[in-house]
N, C-alpha and C positions, 0 to 999 in steps of 0.2 A: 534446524530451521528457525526455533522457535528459542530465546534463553527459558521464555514462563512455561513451564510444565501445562500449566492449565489454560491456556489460550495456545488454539492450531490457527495459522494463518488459513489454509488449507477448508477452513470453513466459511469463508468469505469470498463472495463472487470475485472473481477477477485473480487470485491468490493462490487458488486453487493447487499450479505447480511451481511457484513465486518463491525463491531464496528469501526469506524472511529474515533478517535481524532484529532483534528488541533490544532497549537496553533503559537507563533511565537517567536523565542529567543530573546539573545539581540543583534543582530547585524542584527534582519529583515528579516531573514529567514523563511520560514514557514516550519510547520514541522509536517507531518501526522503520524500518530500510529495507526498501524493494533494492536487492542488488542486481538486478538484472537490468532494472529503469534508473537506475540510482534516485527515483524519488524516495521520499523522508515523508513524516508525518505525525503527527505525535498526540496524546488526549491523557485525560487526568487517569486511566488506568489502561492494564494493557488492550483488552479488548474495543475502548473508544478509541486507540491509536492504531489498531487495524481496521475500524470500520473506518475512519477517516483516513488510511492508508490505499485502501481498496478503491476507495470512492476517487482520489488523486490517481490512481494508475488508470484507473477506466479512462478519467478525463487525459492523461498522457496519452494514453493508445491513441482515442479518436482524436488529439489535437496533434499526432504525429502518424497516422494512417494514412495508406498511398490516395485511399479514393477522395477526393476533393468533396463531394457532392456537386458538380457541379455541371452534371450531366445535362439540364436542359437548357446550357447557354450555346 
């Protein structure tokens, strides 16, 4: 799931049962990949690059989920 031993994807809402990739560029960022969404994500260590990983898949689901909201037009 996970390259870092010490950060579980798996602990982050949204992540829960999410194919996780970590890895790190060249300039020292980390950089998580939802393989399922192919969203990307990335923060100065690994755990800010899955809180801001999680937070990006939420907003994909609801910006690619069937219900519109737009039930009272």
């Amino acid at each position: 799931m996970s390259s870092d031993a010490d950060v579980d994807p798996s602990d982050y809402e949204g992540l829960e049962d999410a194919d996780v990739t970590m890895r790190v560029n060249d300039h020292g960022l980390h950089i998580a990949d939802d393989e399922e969404t192919g969203v990307s994500s990335q923060g100065q260590t690994p755990e800010d690059a899955l809180e801001n990983l999680a937070a990006a898949v939420r907003s994909y689901r609801e910006a690619t989920a069937d219900d519109t909201g737009d039930d009272w037009l």
